[in-house]
mmCIF file of the C-alpha atoms, coordinates in Angstrom:
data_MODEL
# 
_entry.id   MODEL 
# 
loop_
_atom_site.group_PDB 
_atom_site.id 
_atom_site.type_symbol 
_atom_site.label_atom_id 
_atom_site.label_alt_id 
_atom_site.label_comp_id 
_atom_site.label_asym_id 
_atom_site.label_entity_id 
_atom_site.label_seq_id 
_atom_site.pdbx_PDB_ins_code 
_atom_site.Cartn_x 
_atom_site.Cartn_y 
_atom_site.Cartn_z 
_atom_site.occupancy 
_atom_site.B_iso_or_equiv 
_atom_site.pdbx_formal_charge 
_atom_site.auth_seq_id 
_atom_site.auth_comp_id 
_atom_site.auth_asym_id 
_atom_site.auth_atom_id 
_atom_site.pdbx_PDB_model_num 
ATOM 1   C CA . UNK A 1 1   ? -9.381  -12.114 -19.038 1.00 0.00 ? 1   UNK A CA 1 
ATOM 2   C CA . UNK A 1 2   ? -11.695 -10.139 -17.371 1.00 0.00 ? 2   UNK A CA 1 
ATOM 3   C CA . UNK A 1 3   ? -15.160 -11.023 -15.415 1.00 0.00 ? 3   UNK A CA 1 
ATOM 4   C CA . UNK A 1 4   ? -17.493 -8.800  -16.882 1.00 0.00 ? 4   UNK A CA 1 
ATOM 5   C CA . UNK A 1 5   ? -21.154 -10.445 -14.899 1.00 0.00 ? 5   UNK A CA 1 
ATOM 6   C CA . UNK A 1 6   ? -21.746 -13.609 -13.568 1.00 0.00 ? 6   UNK A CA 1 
ATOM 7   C CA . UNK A 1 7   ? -25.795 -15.030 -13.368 1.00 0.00 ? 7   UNK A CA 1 
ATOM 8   C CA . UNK A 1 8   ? -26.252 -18.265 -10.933 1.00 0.00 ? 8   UNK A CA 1 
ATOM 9   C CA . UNK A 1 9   ? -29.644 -19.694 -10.570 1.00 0.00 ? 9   UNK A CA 1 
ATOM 10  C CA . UNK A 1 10  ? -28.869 -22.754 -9.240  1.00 0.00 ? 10  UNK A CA 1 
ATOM 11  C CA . UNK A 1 11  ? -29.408 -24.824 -12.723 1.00 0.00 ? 11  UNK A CA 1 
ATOM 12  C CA . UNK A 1 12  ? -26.539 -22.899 -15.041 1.00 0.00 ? 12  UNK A CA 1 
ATOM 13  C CA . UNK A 1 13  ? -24.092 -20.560 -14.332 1.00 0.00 ? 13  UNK A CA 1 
ATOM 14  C CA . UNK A 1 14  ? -22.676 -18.027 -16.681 1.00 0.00 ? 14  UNK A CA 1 
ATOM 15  C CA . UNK A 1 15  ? -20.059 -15.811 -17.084 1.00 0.00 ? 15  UNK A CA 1 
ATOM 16  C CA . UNK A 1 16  ? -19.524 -12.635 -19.260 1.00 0.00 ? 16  UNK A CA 1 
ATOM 17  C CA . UNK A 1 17  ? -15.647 -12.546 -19.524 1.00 0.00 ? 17  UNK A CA 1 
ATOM 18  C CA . UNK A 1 18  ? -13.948 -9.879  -20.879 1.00 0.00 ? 18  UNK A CA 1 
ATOM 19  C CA . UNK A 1 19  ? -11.151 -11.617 -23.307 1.00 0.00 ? 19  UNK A CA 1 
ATOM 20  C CA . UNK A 1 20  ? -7.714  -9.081  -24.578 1.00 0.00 ? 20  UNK A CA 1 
ATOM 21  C CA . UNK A 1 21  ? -7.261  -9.207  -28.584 1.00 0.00 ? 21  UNK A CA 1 
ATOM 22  C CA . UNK A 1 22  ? -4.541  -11.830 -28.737 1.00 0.00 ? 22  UNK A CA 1 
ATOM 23  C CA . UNK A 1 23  ? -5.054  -14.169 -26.051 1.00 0.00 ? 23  UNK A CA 1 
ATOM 24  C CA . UNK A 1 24  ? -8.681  -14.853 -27.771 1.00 0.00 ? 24  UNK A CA 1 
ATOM 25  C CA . UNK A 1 25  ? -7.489  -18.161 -29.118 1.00 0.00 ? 25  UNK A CA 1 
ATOM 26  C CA . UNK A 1 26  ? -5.689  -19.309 -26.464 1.00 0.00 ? 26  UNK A CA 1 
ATOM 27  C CA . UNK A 1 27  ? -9.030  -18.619 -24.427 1.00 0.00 ? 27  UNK A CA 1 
ATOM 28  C CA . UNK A 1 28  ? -10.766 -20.643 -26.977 1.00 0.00 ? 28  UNK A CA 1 
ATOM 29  C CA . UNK A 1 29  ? -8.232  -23.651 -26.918 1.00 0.00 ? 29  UNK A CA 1 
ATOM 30  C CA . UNK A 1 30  ? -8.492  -24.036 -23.093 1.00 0.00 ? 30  UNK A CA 1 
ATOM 31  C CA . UNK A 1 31  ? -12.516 -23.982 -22.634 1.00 0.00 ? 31  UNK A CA 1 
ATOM 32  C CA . UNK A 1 32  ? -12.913 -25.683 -26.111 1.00 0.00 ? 32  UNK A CA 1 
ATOM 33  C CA . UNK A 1 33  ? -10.944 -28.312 -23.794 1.00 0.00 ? 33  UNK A CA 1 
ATOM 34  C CA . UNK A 1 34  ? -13.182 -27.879 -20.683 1.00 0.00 ? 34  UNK A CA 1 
ATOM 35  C CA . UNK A 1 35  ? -15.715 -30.573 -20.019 1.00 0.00 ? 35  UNK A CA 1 
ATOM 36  C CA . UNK A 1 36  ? -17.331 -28.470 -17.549 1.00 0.00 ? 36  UNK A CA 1 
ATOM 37  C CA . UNK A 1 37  ? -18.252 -25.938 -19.990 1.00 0.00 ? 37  UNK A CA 1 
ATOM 38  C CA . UNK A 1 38  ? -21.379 -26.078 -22.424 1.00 0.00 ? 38  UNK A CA 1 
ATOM 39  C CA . UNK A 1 39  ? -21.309 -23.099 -24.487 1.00 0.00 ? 39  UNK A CA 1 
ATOM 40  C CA . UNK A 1 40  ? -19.151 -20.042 -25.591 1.00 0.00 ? 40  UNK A CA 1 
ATOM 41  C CA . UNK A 1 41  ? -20.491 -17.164 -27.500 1.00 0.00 ? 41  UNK A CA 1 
ATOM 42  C CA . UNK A 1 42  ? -18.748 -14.338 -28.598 1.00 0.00 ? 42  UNK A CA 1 
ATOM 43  C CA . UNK A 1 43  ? -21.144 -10.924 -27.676 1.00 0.00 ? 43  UNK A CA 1 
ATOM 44  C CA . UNK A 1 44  ? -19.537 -8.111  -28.625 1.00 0.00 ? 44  UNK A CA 1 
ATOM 45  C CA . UNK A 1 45  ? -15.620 -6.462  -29.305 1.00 0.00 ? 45  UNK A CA 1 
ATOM 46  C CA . UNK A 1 46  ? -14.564 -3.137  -27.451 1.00 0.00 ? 46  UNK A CA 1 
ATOM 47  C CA . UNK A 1 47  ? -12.229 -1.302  -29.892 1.00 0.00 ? 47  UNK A CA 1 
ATOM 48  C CA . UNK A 1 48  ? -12.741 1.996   -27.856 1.00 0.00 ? 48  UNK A CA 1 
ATOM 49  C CA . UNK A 1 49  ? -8.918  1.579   -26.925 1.00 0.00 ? 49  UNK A CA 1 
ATOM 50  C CA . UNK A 1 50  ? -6.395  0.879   -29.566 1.00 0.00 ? 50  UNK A CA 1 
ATOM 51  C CA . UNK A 1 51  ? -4.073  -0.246  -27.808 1.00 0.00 ? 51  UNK A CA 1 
ATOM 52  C CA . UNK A 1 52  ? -6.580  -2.277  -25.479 1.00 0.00 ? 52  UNK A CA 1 
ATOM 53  C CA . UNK A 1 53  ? -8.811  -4.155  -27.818 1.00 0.00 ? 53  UNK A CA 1 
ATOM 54  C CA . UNK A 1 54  ? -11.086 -7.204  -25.938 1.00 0.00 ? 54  UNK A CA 1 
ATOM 55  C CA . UNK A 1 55  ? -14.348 -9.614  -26.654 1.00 0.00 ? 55  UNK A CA 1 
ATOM 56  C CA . UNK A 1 56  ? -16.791 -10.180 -24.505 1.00 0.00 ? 56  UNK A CA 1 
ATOM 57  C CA . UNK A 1 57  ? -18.116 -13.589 -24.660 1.00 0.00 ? 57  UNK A CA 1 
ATOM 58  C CA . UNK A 1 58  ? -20.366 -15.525 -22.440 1.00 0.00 ? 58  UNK A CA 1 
ATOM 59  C CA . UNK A 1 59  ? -19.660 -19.121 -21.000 1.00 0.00 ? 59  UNK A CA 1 
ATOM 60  C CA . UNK A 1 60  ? -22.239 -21.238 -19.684 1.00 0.00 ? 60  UNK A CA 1 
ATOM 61  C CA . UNK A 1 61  ? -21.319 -23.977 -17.326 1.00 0.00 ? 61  UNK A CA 1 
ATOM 62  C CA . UNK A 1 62  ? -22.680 -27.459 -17.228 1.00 0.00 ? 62  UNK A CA 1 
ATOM 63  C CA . UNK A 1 63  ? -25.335 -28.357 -14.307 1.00 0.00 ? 63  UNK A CA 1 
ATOM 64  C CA . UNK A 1 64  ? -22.642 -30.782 -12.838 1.00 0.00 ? 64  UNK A CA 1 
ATOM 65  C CA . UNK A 1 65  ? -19.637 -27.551 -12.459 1.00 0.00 ? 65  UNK A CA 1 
ATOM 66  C CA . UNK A 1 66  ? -22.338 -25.629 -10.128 1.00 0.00 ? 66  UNK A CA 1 
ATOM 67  C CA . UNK A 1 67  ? -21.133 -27.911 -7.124  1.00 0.00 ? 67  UNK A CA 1 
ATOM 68  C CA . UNK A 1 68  ? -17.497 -26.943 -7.601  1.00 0.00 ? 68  UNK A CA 1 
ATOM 69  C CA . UNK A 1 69  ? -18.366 -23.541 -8.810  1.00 0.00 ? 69  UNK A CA 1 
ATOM 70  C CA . UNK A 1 70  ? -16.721 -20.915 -6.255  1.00 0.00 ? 70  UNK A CA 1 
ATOM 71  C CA . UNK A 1 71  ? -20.041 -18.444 -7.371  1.00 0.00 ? 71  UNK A CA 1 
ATOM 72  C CA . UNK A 1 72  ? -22.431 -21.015 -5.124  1.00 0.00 ? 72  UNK A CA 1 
ATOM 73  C CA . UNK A 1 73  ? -19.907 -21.507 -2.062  1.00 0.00 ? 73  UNK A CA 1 
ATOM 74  C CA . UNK A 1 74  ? -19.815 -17.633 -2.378  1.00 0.00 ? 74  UNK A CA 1 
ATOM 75  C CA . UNK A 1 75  ? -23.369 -17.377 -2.296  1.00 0.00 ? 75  UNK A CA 1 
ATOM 76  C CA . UNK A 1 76  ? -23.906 -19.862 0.490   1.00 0.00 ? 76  UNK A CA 1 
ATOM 77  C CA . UNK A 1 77  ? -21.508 -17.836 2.728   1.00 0.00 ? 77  UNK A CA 1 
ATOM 78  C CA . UNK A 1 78  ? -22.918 -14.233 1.995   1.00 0.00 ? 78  UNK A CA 1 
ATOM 79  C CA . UNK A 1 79  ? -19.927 -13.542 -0.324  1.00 0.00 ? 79  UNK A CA 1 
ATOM 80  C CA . UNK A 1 80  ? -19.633 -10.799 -3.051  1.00 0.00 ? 80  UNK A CA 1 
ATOM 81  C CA . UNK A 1 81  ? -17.773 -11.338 -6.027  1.00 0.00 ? 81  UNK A CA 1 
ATOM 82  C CA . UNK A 1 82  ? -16.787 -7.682  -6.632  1.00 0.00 ? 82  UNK A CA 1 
ATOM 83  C CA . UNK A 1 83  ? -14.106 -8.002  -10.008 1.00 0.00 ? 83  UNK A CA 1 
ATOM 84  C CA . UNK A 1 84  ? -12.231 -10.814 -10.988 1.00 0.00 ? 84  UNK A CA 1 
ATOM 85  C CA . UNK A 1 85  ? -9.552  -10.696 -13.897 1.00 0.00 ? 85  UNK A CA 1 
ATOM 86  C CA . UNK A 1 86  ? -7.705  -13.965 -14.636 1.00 0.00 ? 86  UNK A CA 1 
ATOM 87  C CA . UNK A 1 87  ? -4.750  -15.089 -16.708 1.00 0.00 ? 87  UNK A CA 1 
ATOM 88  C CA . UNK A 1 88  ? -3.253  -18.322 -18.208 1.00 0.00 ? 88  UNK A CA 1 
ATOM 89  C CA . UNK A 1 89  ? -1.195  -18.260 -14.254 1.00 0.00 ? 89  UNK A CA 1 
ATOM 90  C CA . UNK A 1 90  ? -4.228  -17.521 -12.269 1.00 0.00 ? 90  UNK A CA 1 
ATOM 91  C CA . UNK A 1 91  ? -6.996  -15.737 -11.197 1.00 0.00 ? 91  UNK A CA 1 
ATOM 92  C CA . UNK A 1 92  ? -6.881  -12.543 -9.135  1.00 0.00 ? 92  UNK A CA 1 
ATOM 93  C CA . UNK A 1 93  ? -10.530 -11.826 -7.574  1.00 0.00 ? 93  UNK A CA 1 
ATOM 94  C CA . UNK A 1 94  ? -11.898 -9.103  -5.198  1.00 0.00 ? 94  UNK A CA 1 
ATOM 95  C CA . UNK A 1 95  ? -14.463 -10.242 -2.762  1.00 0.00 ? 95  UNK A CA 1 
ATOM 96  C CA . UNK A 1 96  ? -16.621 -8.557  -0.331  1.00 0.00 ? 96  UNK A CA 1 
ATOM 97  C CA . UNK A 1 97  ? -17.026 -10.848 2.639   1.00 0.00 ? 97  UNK A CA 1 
ATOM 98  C CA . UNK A 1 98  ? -19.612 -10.300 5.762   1.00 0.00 ? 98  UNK A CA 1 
ATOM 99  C CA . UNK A 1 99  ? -17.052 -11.968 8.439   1.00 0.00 ? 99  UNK A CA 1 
ATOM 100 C CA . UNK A 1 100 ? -13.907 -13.302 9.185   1.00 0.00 ? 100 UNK A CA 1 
ATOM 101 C CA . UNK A 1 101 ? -15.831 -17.232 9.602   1.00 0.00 ? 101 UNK A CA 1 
ATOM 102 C CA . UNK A 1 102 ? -16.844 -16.586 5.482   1.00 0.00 ? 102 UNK A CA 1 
ATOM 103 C CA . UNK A 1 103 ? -13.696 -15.813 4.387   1.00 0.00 ? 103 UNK A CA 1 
ATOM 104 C CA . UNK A 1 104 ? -11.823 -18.617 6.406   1.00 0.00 ? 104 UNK A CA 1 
ATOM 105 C CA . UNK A 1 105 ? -13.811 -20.908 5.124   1.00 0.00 ? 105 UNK A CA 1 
ATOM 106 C CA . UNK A 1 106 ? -13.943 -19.796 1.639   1.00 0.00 ? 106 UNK A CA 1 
ATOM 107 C CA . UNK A 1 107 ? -10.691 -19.937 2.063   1.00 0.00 ? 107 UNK A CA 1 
ATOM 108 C CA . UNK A 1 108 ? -10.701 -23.202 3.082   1.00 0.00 ? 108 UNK A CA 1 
ATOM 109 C CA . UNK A 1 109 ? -13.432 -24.185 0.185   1.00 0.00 ? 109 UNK A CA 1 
ATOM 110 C CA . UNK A 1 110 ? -11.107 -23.221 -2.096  1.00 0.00 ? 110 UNK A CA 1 
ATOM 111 C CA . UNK A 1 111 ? -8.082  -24.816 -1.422  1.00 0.00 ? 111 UNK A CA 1 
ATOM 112 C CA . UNK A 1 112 ? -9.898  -27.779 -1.047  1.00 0.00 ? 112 UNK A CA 1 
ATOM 113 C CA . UNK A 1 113 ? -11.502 -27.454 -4.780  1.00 0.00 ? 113 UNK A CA 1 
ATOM 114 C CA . UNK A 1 114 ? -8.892  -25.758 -6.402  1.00 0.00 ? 114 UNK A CA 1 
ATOM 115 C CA . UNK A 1 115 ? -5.415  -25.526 -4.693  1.00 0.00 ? 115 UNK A CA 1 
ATOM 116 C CA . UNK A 1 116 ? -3.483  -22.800 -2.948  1.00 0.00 ? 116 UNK A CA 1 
ATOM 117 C CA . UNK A 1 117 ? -4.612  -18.977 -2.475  1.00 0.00 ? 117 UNK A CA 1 
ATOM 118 C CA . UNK A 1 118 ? -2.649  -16.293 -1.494  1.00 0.00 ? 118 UNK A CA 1 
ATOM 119 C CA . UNK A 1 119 ? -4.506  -13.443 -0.195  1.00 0.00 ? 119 UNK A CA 1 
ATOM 120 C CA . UNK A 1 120 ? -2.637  -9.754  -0.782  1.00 0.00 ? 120 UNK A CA 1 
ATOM 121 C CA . UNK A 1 121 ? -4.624  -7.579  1.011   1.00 0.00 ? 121 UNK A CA 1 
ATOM 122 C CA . UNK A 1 122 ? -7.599  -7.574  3.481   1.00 0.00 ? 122 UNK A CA 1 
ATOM 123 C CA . UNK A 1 123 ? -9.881  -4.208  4.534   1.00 0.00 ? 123 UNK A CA 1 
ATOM 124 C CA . UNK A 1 124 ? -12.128 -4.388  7.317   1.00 0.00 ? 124 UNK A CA 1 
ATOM 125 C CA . UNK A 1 125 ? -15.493 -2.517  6.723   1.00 0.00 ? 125 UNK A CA 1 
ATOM 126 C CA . UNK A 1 126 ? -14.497 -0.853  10.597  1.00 0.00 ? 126 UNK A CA 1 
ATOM 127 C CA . UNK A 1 127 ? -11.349 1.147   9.246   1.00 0.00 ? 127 UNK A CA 1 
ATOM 128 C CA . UNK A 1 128 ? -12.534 4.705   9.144   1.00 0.00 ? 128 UNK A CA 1 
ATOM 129 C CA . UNK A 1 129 ? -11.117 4.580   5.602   1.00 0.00 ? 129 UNK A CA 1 
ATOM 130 C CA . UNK A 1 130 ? -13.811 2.415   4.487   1.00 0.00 ? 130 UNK A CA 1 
ATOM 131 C CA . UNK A 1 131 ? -11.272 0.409   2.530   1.00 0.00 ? 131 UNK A CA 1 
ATOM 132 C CA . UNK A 1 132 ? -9.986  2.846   0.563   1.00 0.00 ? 132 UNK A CA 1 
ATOM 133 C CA . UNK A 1 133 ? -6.119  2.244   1.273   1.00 0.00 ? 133 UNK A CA 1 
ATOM 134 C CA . UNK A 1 134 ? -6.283  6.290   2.688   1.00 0.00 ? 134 UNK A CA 1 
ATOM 135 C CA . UNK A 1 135 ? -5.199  6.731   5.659   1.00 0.00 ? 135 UNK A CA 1 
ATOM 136 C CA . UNK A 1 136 ? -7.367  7.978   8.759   1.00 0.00 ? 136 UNK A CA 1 
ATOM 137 C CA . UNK A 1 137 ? -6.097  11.640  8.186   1.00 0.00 ? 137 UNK A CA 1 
ATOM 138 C CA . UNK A 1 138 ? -6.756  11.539  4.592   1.00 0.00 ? 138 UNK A CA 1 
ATOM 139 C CA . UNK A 1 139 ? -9.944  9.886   4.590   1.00 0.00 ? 139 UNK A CA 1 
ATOM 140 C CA . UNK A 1 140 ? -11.407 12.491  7.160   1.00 0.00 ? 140 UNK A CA 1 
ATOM 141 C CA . UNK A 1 141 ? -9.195  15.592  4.513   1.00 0.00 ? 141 UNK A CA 1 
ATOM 142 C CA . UNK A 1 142 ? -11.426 14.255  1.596   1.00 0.00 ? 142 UNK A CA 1 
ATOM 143 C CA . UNK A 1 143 ? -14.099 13.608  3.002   1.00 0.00 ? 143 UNK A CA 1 
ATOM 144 C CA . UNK A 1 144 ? -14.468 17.320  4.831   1.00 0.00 ? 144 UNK A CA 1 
ATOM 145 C CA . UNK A 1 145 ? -13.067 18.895  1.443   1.00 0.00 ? 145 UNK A CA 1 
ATOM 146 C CA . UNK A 1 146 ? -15.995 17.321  -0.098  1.00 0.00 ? 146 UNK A CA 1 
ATOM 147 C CA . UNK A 1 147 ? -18.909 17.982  2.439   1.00 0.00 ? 147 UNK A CA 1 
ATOM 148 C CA . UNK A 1 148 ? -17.602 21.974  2.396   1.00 0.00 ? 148 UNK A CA 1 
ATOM 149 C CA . UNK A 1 149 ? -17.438 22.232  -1.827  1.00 0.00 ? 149 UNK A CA 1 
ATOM 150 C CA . UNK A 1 150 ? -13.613 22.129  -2.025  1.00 0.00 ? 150 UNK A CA 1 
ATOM 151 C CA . UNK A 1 151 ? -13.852 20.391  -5.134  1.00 0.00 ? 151 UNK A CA 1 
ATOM 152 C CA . UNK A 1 152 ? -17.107 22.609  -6.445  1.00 0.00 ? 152 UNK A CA 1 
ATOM 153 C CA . UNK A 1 153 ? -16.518 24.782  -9.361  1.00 0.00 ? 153 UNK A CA 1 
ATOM 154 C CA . UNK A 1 154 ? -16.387 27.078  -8.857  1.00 0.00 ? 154 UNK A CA 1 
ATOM 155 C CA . UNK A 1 155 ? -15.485 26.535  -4.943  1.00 0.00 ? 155 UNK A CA 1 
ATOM 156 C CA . UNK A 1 156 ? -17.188 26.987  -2.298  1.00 0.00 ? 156 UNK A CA 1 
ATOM 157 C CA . UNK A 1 157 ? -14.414 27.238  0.661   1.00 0.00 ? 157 UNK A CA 1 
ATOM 158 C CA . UNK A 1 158 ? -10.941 27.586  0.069   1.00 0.00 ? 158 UNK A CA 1 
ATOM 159 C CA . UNK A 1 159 ? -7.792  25.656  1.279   1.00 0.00 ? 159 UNK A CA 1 
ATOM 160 C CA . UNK A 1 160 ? -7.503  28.091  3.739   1.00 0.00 ? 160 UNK A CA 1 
ATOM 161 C CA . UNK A 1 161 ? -10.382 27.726  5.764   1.00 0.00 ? 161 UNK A CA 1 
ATOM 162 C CA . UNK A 1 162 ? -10.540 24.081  5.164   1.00 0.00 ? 162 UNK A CA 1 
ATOM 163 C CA . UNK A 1 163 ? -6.869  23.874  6.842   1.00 0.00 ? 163 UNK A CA 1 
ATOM 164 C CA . UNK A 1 164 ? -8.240  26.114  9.828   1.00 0.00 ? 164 UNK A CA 1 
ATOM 165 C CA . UNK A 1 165 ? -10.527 23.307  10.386  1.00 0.00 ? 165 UNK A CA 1 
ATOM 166 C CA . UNK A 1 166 ? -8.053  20.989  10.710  1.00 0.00 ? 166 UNK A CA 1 
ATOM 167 C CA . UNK A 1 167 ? -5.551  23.192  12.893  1.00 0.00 ? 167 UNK A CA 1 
ATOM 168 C CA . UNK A 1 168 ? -2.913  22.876  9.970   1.00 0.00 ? 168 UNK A CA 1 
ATOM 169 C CA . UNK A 1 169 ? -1.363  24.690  7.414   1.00 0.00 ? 169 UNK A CA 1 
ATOM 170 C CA . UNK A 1 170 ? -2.502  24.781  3.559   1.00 0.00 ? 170 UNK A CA 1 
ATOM 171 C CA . UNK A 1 171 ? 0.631   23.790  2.633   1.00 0.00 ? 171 UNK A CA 1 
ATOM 172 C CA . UNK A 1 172 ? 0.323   20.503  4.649   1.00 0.00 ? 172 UNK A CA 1 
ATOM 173 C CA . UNK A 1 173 ? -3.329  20.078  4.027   1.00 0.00 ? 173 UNK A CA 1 
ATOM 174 C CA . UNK A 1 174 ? -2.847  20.451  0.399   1.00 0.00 ? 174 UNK A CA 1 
ATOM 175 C CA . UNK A 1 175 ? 0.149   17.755  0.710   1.00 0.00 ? 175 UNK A CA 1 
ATOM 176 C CA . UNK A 1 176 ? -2.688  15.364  2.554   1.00 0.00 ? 176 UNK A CA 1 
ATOM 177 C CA . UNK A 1 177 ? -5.392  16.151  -0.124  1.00 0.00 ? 177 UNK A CA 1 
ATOM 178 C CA . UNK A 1 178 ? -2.754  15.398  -3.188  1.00 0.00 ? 178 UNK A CA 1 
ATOM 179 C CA . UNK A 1 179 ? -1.878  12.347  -1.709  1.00 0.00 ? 179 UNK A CA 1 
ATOM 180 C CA . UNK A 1 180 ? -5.280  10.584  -0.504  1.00 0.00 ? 180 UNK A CA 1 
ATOM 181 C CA . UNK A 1 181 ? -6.062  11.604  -4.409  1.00 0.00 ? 181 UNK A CA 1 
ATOM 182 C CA . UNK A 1 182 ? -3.383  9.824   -5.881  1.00 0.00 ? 182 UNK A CA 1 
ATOM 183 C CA . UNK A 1 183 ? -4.285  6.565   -3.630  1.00 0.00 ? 183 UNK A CA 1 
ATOM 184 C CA . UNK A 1 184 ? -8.161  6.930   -4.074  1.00 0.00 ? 184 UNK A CA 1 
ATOM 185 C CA . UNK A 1 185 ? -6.792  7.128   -8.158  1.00 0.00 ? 185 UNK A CA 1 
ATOM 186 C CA . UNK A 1 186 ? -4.054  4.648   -8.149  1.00 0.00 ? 186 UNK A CA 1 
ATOM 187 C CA . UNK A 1 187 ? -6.767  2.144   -6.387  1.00 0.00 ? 187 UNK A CA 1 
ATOM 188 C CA . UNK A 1 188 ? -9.466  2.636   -8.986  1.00 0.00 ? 188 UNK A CA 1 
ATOM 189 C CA . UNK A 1 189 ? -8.103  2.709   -12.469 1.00 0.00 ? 189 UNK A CA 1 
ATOM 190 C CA . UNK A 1 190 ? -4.515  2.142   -12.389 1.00 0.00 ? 190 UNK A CA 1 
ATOM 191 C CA . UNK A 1 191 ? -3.676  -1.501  -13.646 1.00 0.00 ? 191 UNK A CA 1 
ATOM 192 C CA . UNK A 1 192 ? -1.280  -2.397  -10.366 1.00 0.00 ? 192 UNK A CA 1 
ATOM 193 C CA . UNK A 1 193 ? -3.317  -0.823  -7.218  1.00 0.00 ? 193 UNK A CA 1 
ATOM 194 C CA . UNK A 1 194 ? -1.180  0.921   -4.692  1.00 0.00 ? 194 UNK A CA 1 
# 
């Protein structure tokens, strides 16, 4: 299950959640079951995929869930819900959070409400890799090969001059370049981030 959108305006919430072919009854059973939850409507079906076929459908919450509903403790501590995908096991979310005092105590909020967290990863908005998961060396690579048309078609400096520009050699800038790619790549669309 994916989060598609959430809307919370302090009466309902709603989500749009993204549901694989397969698991679409299961997802059925369990909020046909919850108490919490007023309506489900099925929107549409994505069959752009074969092999990935989901439903979008849209749950609306009852008035009483908004005061255990992590969206409102989110919103209360300046907290970004950025993608959220969530299985029979869990949920697995990505949040953008101003400080280090909103994320302790959403922390906090939700252990409280819903039991244990563990967090994988944190990026701080200060690394020079803006959260990217590039290094320092490869964030500035990318970044430079961008700003000088590197990547242009047809190009407007070559790996040559970039490398000057760096004091290194093609060969190792090229090395740098390949790699930040695959990260900035393997962090965006590949199912299990690097």
């Amino acid at each position: 299950m994916e989060r598609g959108r959430s809307i919370d305006d302090g009466k309902t919430i709603q989500l749009l959640l993204w549901v694989k072919e397969g698991e679409d009854d299961e997802f059925e059973a369990a909020v046909g079951n919850d108490s919490s939850i007023t309506e489900v409507k099925q929107f549409s079906e994505d069959t752009s995929r074969e092999d990935d076929v989901r439903r979008l459908y849209r749950v609306e919450f009852a008035e009483a869930a908004i005061t255990v509903a992590p969206g409102s403790a989110w919103i209360e501590r300046g907290v970004i819900l950025l993608d959220a995908v969530g299985t029979f096991e869990g949920w697995e979310v990505r949040l953008l959070v101003p400080d280090r005092e909103a994320f302790t105590s959403s922390i906090d909020w939700w252990q409280a409400n819903f039991g244990s967290v563990s967090v994988d990863a944190l990026y701080s908005s200060a690394d020079d890799s803006g959260g990217t998961g590039l290094t320092s060396l490869q964030y500035d690579a990318l970044l430079r090969a961008l700003e000088t048309g590197y990547f242009d078609v047809p190009r407007r400096t070559t790996l040559e001059e970039l490398a000057d520009e760096f004091d290194i050699s093609a060969q190792a800038l090229s090395v740098r370049l390949r790699k930040g790619t695959a990260t900035l790549v393997g962090n965006s669309v590949a199912e299990d981030p690097i």
